[in-house]
mmCIF file of the C-alpha atoms, coordinates in Angstrom:
data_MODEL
# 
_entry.id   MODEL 
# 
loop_
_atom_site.group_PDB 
_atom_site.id 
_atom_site.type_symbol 
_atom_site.label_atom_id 
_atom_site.label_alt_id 
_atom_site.label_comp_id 
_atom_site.label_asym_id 
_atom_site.label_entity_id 
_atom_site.label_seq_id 
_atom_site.pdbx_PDB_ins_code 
_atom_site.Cartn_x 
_atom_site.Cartn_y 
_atom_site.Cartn_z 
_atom_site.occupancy 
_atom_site.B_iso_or_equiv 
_atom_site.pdbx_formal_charge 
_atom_site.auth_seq_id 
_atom_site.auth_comp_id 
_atom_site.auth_asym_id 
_atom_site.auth_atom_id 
_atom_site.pdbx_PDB_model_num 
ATOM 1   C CA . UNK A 1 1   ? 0.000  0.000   0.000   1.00 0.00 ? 1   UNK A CA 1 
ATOM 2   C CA . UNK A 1 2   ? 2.593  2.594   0.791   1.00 0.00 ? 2   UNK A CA 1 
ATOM 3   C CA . UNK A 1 3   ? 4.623  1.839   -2.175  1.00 0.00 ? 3   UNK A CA 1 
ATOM 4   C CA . UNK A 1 4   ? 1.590  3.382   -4.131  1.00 0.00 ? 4   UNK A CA 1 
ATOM 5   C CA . UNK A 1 5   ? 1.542  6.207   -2.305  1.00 0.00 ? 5   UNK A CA 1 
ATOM 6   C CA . UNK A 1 6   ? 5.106  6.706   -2.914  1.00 0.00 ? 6   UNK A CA 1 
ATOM 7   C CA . UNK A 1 7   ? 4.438  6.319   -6.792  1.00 0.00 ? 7   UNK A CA 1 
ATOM 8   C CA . UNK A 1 8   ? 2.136  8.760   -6.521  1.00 0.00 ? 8   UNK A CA 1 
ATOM 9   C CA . UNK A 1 9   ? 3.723  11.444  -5.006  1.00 0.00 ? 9   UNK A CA 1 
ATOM 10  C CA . UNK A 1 10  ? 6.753  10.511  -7.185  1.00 0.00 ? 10  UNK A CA 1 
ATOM 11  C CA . UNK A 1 11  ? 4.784  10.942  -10.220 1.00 0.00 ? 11  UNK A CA 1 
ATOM 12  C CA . UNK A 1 12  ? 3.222  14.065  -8.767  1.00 0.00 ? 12  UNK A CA 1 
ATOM 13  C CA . UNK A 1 13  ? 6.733  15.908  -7.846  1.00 0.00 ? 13  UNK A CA 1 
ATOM 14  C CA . UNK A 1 14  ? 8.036  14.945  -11.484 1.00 0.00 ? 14  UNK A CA 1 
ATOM 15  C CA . UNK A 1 15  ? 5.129  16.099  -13.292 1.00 0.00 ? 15  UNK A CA 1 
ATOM 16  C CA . UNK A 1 16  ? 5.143  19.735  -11.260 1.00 0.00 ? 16  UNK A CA 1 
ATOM 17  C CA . UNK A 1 17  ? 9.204  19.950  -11.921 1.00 0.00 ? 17  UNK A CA 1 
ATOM 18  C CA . UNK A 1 18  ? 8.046  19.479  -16.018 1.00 0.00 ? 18  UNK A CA 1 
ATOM 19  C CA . UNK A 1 19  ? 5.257  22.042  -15.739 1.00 0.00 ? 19  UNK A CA 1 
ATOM 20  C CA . UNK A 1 20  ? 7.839  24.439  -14.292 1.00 0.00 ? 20  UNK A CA 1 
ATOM 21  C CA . UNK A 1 21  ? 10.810 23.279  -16.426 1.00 0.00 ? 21  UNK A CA 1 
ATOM 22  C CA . UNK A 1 22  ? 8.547  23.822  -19.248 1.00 0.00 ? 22  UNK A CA 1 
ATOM 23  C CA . UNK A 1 23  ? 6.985  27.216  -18.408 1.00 0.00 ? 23  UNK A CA 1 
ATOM 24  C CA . UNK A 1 24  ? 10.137 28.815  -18.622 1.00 0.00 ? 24  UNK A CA 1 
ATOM 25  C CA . UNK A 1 25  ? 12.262 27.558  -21.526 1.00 0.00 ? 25  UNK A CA 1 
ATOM 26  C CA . UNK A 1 26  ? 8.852  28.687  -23.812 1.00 0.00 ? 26  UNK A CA 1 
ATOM 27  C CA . UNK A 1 27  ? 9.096  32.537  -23.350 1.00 0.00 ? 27  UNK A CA 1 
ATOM 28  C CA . UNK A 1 28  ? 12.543 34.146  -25.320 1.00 0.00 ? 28  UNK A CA 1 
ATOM 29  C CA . UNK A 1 29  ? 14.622 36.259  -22.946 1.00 0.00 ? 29  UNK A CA 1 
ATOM 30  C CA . UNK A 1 30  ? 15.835 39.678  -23.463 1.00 0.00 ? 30  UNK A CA 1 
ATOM 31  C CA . UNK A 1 31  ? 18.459 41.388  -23.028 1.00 0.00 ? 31  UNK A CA 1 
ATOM 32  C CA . UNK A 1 32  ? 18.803 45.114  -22.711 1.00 0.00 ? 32  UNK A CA 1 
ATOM 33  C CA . UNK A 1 33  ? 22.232 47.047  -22.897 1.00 0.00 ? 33  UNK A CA 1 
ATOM 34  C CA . UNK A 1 34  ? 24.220 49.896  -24.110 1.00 0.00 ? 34  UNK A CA 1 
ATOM 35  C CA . UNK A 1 35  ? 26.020 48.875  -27.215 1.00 0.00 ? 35  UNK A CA 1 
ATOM 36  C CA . UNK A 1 36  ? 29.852 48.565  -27.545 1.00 0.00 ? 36  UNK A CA 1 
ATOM 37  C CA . UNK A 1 37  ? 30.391 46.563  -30.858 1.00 0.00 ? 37  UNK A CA 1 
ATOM 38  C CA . UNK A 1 38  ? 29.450 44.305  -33.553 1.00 0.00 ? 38  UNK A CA 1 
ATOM 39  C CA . UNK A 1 39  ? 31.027 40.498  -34.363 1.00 0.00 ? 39  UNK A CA 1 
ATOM 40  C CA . UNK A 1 40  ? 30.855 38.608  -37.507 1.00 0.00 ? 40  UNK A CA 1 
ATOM 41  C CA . UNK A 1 41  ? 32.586 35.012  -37.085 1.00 0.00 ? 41  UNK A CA 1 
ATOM 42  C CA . UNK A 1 42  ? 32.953 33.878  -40.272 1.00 0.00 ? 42  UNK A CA 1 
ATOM 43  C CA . UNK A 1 43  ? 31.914 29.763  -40.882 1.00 0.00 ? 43  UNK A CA 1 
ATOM 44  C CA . UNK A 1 44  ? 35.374 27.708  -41.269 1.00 0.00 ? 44  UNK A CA 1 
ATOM 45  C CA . UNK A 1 45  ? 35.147 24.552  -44.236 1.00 0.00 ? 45  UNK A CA 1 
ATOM 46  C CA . UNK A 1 46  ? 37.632 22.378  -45.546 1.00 0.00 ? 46  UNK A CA 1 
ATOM 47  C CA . UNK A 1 47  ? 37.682 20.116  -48.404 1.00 0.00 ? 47  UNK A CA 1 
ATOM 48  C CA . UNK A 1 48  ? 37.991 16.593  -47.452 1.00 0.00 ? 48  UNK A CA 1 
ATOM 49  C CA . UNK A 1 49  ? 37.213 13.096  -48.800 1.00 0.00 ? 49  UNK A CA 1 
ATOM 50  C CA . UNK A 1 50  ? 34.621 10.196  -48.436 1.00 0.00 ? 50  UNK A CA 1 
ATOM 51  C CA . UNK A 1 51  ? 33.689 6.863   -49.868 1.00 0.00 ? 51  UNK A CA 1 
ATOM 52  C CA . UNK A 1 52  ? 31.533 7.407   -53.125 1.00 0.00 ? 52  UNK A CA 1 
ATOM 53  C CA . UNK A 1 53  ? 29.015 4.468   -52.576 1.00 0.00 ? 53  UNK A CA 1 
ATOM 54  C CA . UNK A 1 54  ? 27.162 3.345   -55.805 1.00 0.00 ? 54  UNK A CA 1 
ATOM 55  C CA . UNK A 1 55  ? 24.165 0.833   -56.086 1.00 0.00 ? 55  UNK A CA 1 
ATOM 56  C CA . UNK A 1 56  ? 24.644 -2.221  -57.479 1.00 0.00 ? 56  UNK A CA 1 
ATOM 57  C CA . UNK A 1 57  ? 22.173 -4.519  -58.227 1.00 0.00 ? 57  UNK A CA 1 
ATOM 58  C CA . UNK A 1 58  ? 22.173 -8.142  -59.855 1.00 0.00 ? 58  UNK A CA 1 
ATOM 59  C CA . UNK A 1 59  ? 19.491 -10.245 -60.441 1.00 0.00 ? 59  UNK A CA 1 
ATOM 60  C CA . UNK A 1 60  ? 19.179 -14.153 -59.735 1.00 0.00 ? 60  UNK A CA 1 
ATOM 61  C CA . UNK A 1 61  ? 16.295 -16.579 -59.364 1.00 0.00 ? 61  UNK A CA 1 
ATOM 62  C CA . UNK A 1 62  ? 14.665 -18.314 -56.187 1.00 0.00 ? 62  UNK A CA 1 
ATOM 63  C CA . UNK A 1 63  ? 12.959 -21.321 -56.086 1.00 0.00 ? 63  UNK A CA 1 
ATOM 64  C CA . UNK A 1 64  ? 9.358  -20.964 -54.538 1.00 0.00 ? 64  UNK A CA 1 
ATOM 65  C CA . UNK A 1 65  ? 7.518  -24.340 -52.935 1.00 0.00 ? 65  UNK A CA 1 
ATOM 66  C CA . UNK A 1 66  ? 3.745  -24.052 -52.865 1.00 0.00 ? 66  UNK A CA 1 
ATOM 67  C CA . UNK A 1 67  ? 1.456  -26.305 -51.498 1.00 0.00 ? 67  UNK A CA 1 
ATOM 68  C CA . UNK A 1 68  ? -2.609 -27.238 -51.405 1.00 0.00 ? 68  UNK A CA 1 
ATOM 69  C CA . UNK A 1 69  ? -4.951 -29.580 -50.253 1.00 0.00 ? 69  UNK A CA 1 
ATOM 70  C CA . UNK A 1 70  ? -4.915 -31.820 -46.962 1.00 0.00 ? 70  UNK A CA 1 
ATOM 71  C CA . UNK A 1 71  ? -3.505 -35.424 -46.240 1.00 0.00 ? 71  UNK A CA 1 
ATOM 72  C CA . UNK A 1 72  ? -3.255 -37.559 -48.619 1.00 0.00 ? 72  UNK A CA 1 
ATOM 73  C CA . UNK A 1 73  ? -4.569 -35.341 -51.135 1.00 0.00 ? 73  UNK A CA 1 
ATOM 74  C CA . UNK A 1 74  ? -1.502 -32.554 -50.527 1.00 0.00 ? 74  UNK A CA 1 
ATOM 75  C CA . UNK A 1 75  ? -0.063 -31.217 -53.753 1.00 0.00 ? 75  UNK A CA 1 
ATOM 76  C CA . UNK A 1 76  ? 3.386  -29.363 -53.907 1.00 0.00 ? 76  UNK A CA 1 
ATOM 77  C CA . UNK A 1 77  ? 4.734  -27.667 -56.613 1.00 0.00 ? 77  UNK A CA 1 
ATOM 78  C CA . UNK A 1 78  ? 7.415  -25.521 -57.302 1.00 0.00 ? 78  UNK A CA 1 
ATOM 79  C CA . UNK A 1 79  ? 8.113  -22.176 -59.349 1.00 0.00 ? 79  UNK A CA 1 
ATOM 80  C CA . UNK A 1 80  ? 10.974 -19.877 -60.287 1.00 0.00 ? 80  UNK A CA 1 
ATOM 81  C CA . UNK A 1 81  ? 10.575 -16.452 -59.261 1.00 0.00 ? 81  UNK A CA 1 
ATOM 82  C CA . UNK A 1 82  ? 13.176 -13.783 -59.923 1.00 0.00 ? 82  UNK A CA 1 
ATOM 83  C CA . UNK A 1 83  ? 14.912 -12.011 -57.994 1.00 0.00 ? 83  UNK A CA 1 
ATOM 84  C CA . UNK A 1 84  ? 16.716 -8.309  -57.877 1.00 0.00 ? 84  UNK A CA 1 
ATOM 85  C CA . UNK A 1 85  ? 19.221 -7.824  -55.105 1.00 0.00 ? 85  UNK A CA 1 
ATOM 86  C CA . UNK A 1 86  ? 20.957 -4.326  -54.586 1.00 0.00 ? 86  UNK A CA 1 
ATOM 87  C CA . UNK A 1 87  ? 23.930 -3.322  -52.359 1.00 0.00 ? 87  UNK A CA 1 
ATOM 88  C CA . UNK A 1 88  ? 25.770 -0.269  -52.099 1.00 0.00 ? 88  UNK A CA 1 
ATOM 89  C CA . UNK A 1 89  ? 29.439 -0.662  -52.962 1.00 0.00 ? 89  UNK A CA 1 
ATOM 90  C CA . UNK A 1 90  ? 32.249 1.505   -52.727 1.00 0.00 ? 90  UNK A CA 1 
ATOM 91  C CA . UNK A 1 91  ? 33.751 3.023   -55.516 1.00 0.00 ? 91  UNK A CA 1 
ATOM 92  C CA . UNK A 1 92  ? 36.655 5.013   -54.811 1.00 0.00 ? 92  UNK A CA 1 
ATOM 93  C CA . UNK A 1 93  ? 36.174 8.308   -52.828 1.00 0.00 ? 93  UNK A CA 1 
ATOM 94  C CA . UNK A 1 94  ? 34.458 11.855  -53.400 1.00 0.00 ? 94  UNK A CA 1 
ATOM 95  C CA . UNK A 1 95  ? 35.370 15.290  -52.259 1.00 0.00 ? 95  UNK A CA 1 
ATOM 96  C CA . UNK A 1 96  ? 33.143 17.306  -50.662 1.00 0.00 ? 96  UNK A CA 1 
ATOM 97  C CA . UNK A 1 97  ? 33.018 20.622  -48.320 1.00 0.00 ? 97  UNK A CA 1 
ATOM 98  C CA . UNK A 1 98  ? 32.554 19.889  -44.639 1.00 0.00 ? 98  UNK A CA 1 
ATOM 99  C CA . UNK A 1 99  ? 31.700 22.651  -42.603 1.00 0.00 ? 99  UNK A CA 1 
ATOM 100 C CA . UNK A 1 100 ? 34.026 23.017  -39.070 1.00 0.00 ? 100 UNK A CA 1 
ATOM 101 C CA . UNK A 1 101 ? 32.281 26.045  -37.988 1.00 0.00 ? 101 UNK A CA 1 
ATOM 102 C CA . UNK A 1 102 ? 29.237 28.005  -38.336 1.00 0.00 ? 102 UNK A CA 1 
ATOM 103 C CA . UNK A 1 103 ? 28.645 31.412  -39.233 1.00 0.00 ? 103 UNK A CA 1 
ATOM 104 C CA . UNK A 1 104 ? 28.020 33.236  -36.019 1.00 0.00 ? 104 UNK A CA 1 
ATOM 105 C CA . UNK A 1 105 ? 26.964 36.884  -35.018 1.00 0.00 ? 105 UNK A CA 1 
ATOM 106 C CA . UNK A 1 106 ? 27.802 38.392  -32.265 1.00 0.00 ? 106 UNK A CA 1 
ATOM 107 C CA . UNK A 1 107 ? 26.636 41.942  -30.173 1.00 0.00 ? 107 UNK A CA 1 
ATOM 108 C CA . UNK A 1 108 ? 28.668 43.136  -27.270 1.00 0.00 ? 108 UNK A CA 1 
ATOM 109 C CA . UNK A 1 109 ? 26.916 45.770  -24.502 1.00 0.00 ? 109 UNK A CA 1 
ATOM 110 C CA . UNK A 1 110 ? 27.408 47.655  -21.884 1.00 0.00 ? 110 UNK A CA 1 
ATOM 111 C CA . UNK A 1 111 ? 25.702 48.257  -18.814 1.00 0.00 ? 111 UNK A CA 1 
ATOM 112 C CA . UNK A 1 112 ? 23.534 45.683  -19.060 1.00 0.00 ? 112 UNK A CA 1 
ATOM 113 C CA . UNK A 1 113 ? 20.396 45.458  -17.036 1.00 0.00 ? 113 UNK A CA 1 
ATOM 114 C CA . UNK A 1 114 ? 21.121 48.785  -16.063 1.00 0.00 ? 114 UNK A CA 1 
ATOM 115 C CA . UNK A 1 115 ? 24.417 47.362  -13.704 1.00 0.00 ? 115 UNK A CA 1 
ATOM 116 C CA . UNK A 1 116 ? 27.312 49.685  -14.809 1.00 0.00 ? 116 UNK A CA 1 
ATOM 117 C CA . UNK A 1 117 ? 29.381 47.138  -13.077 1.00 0.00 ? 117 UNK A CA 1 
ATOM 118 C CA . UNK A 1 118 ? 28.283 44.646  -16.286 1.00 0.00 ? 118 UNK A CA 1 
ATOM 119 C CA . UNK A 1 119 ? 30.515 45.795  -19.121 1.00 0.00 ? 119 UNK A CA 1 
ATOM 120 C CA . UNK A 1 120 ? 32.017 44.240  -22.325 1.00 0.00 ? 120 UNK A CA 1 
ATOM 121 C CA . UNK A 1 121 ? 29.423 41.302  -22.239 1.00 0.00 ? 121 UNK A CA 1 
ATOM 122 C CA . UNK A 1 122 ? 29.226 39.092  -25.328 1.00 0.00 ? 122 UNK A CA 1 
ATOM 123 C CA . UNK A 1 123 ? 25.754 37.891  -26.758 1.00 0.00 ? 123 UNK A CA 1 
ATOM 124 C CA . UNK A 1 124 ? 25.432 35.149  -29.664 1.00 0.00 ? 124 UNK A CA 1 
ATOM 125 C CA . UNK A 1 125 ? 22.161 36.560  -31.718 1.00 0.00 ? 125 UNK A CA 1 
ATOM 126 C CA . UNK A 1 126 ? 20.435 36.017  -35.422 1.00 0.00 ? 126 UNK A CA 1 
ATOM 127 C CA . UNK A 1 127 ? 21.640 37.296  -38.174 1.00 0.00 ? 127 UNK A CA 1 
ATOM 128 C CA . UNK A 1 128 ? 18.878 40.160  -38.437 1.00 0.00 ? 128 UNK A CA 1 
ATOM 129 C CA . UNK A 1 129 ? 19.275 41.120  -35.065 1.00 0.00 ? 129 UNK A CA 1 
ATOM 130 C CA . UNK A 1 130 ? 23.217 42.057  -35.824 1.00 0.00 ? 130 UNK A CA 1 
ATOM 131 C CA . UNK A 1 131 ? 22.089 43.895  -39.195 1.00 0.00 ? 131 UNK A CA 1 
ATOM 132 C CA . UNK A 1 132 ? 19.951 46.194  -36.872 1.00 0.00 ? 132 UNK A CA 1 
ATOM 133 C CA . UNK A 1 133 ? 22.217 47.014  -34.365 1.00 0.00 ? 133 UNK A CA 1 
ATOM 134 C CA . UNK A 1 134 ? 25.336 47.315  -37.063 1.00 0.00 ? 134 UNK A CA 1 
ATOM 135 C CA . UNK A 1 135 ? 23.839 50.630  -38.132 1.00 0.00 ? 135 UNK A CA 1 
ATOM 136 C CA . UNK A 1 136 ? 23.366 51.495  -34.712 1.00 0.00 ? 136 UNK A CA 1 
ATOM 137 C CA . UNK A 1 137 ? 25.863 54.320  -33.128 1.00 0.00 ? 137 UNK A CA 1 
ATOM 138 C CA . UNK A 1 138 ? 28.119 52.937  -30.378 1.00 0.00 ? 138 UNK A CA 1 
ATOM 139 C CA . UNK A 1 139 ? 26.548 53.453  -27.092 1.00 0.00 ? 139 UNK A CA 1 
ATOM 140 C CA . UNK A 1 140 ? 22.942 53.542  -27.723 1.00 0.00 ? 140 UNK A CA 1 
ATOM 141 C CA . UNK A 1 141 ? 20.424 51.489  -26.192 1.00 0.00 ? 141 UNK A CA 1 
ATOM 142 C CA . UNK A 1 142 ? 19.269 48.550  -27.623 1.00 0.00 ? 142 UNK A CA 1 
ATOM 143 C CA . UNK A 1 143 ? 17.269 45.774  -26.359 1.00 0.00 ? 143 UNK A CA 1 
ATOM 144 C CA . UNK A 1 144 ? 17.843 42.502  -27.914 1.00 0.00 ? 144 UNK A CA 1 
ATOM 145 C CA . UNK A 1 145 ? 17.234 38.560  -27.638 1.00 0.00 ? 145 UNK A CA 1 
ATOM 146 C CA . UNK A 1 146 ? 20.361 36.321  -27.485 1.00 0.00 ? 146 UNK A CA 1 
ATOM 147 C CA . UNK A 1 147 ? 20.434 32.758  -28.855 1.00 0.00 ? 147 UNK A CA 1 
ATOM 148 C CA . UNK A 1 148 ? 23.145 32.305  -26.401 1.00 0.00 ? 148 UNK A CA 1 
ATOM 149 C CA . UNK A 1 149 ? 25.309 34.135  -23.708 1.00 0.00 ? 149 UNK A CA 1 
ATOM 150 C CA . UNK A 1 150 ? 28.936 34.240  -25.183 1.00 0.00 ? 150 UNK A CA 1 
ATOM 151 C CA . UNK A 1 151 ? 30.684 34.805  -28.547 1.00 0.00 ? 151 UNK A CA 1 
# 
């Protein structure tokens, strides 16, 4: 009996912990700030290689063993039925652009939250949110929403 309780009240704390977890990873965050500067990091690539697979199929035949009636009265017979089976196989290698780094913008403020003591803080953002605050004078107030604290 008091393992069901236990359940229950399990259930019940883990349910409240996702309501709360949940309630506050839906609403964006902002950030508000005197701006210092602008950051464009640039996405790194480099050529490299890979297997070039290509499919290869053959064909063959399979024998097929079909049956009807009961008892004595069974009947088997066989047909051919063909077959196509494919596989990828290697054919030497391919050279393609992989992608080390993406593209990131960054916005740096000052003062932000109002807390002069919070200066030269780094804010990942989207691409249209550093257009706007490129034209933007140096020190002005902006207000912004950061896909991530850092640069």
């Amino acid at each position: 009996m008091q393992h069901h309780i236990r359940r229950t009240a399990l259930v019940a704390v883990v349910l409240v912990v996702a309501a709360v977890l949940g309630g506050c990873s839906g609403q964006p965050r902002k950030v508000s700030g005197l701006l210092d500067t602008t950051r464009r990091v640039p996405a790194t690539s480099r050529l490299t290689t890979r297997p070039h697979l290509v499919r290869q199929c053959h064909s063959g035949s399979k024998q097929v063993r079909h049956t009807s009636g009961r008892g004595s009265k069974k009947r088997t017979w066989y047909t051919t039925r063909s077959t196509t089976v494919c596989t990828k196989v290697r054919r030497g290698t391919e050279t393609y652009r992989r992608v080390i780094r993406q593209e990131r913008w960054c916005v740096m403020l000052d003062d932000v939250g109002g807390k002069r003591s919070r200066d030269r803080v780094w804010y990942q953002v989207g691409r249209n949110t550093y257009t706007d605050t490129r034209v933007r004078r140096s020190g002005s107030k902006v207000t912004i929403e950061p896909e991530r604290d850092g640069c």
